[in-house]
PyMOL CGO cylinders between C-alpha atoms (Angstrom):
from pymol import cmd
from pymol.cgo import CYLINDER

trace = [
    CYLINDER, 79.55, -78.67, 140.07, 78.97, -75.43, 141.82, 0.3, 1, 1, 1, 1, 1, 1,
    CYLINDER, 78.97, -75.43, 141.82, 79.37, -72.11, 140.20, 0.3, 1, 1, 1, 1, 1, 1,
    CYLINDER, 79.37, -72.11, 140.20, 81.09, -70.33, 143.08, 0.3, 1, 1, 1, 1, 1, 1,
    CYLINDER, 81.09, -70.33, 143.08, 84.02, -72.49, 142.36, 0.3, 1, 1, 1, 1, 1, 1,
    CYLINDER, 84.02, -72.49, 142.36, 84.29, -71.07, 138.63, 0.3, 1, 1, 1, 1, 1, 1,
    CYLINDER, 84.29, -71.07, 138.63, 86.37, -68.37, 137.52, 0.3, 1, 1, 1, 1, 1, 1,
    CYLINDER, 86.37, -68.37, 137.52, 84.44, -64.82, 136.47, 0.3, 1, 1, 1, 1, 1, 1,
    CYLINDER, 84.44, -64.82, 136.47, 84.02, -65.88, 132.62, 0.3, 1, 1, 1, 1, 1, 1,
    CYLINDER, 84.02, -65.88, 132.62, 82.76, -69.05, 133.38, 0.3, 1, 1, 1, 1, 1, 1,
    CYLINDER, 82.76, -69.05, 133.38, 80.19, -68.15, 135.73, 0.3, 1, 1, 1, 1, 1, 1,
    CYLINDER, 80.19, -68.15, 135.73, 79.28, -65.91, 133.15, 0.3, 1, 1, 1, 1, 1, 1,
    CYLINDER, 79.28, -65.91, 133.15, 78.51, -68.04, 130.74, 0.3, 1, 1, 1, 1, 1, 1,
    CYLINDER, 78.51, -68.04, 130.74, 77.16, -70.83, 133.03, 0.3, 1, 1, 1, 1, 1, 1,
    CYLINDER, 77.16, -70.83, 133.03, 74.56, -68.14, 134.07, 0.3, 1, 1, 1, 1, 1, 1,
    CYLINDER, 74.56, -68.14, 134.07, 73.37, -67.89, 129.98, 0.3, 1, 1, 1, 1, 1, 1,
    CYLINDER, 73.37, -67.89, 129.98, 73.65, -71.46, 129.65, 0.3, 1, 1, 1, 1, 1, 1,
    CYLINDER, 73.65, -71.46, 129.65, 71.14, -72.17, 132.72, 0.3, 1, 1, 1, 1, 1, 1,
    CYLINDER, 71.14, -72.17, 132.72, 69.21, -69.43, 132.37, 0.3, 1, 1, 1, 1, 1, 1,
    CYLINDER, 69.21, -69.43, 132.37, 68.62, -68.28, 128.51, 0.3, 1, 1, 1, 1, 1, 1,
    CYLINDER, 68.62, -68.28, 128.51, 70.02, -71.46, 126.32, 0.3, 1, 1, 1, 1, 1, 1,
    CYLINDER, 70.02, -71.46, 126.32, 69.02, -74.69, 128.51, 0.3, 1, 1, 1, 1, 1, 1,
    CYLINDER, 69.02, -74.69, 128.51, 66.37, -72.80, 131.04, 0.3, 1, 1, 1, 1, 1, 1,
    CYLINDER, 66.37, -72.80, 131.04, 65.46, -74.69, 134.28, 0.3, 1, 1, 1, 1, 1, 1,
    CYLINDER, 65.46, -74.69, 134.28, 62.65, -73.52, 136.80, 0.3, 1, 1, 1, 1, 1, 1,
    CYLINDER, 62.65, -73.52, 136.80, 65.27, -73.42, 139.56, 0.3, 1, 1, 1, 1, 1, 1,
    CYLINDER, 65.27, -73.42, 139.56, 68.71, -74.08, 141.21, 0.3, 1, 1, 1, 1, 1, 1,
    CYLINDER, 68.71, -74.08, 141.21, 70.64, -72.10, 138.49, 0.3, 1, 1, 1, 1, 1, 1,
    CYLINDER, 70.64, -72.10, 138.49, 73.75, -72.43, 140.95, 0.3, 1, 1, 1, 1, 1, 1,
    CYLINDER, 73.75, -72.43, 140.95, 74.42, -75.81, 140.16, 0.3, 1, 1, 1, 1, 1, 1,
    CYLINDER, 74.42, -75.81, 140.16, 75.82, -77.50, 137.10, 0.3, 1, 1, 1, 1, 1, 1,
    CYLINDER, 75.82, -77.50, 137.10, 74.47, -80.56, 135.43, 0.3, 1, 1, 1, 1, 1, 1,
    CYLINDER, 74.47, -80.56, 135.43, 76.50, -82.38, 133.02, 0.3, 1, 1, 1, 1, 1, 1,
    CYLINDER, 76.50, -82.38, 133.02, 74.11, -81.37, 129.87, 0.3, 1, 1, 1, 1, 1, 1,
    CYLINDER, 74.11, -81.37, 129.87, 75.20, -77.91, 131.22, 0.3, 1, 1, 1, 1, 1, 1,
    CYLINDER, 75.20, -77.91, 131.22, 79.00, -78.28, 131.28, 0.3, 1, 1, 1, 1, 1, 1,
    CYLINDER, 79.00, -78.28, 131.28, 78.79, -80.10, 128.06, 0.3, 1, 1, 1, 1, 1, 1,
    CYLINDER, 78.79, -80.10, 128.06, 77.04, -76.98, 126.27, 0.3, 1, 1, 1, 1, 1, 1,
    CYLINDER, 77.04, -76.98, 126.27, 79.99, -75.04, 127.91, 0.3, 1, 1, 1, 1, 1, 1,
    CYLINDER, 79.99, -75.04, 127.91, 82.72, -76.74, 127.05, 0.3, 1, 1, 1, 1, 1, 1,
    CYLINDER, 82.72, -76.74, 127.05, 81.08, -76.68, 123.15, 0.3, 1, 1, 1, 1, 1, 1,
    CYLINDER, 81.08, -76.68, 123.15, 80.74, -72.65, 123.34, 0.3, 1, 1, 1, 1, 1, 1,
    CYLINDER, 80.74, -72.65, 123.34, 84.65, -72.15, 125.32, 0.3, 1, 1, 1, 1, 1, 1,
    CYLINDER, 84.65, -72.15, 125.32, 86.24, -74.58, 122.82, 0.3, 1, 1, 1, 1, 1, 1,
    CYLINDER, 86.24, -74.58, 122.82, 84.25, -73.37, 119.89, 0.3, 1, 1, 1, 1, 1, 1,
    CYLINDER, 84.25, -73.37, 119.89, 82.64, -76.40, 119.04, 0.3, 1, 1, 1, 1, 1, 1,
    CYLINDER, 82.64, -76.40, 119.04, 79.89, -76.79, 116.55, 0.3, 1, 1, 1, 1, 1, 1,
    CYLINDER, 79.89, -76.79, 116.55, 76.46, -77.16, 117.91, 0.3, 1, 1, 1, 1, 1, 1,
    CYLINDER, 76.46, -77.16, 117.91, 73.25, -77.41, 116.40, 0.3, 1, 1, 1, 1, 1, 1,
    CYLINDER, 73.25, -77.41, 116.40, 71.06, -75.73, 118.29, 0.3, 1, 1, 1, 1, 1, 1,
    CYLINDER, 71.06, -75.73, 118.29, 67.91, -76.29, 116.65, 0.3, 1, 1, 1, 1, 1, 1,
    CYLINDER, 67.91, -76.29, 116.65, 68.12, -79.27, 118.39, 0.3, 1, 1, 1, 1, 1, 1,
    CYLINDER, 68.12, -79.27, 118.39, 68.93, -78.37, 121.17, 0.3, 1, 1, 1, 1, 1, 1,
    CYLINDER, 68.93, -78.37, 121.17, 66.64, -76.17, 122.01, 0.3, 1, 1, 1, 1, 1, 1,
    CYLINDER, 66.64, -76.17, 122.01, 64.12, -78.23, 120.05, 0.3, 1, 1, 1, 1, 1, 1,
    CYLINDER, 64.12, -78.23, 120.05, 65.21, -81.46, 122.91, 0.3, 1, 1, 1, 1, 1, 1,
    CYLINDER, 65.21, -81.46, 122.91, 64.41, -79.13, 126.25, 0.3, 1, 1, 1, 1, 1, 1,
    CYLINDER, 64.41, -79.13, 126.25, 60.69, -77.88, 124.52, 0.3, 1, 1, 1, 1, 1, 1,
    CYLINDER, 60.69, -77.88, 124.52, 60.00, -81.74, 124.18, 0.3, 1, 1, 1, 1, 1, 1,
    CYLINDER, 60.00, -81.74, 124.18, 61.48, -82.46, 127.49, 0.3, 1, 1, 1, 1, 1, 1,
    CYLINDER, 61.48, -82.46, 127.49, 58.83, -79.90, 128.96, 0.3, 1, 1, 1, 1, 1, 1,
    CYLINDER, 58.83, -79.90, 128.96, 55.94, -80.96, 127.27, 0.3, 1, 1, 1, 1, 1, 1,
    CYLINDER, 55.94, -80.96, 127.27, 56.90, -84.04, 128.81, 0.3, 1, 1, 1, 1, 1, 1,
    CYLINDER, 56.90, -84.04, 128.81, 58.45, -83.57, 132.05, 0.3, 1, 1, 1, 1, 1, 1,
    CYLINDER, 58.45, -83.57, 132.05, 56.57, -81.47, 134.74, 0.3, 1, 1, 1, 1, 1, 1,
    CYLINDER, 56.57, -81.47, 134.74, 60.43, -79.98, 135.91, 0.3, 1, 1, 1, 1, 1, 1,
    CYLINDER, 60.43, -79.98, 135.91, 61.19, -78.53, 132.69, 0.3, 1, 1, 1, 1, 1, 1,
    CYLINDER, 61.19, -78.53, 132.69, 60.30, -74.99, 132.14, 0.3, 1, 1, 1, 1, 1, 1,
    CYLINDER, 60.30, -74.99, 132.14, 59.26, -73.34, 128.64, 0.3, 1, 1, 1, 1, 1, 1,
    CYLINDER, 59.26, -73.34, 128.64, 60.83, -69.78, 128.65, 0.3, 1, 1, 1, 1, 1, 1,
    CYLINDER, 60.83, -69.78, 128.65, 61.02, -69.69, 124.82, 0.3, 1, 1, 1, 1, 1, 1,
    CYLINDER, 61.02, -69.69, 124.82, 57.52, -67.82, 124.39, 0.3, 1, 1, 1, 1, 1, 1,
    CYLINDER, 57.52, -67.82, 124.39, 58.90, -64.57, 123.54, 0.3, 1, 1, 1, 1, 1, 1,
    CYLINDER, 58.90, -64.57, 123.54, 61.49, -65.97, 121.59, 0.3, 1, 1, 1, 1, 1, 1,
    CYLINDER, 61.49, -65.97, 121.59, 58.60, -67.57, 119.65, 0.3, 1, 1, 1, 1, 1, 1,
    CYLINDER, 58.60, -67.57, 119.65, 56.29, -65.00, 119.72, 0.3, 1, 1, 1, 1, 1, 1,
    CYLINDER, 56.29, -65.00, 119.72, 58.83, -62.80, 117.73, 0.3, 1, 1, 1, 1, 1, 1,
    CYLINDER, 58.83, -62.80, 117.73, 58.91, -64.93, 114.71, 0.3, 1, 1, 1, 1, 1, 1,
    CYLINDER, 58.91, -64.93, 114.71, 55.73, -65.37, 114.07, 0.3, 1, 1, 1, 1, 1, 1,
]
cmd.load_cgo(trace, "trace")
C-alpha cells in the first residue's frame, strides 16, 4: 500500500512506524503488511509487546543483509 493514498494521521504514523519503530534502509513510501499490522495495533489500541518486536527486526538484521540496525542510540542510552 502506498502512503500517498492515506489520510494526514495515518501517514503520520506510517512515517514512525517505518522509520523509528520497524526501521528499513529504504522505500519508507511503501507499506508492508508487518507495517500495517503494527498500525492497525497502535490506531485500535491494541496491546503489543514491543520487546519483541523490536527484539524480532535486531535478529532479522543480524541475519538479513536488508535489515538496518538504527537502535544504537537507543542502546547506547541505557547503558
Amino acid at each position: 500500500m502506498k502512503v500517498t493514498k492515506l489520510r494526514v494521521e495515518e501517514s503520520l504514523l506510517a512515517m514512525v512506524v517505518t522509520k523509528m519503530i520497524i526501521p528499513r534502509g529504504s522505500n519508507h513510501a511503501t507499506l508492508n503488511e508487518c507495517d500495517l499490522m503494527e498500525m492497525y495495533c497502535i490506531q485500535n489500541g491494541v496491546v503489543v509487546d514491543w520487546t519483541y518486536t523490536i527484539c524480532d527486526h535486531m535478529m532479522k538484521a543480524k541475519r538479513l543483509i536488508d535489515f538496518k540496525l538504527p537502535y544504537v542510540v537507543l542502546i547506547s542510552m541505557f547503558t
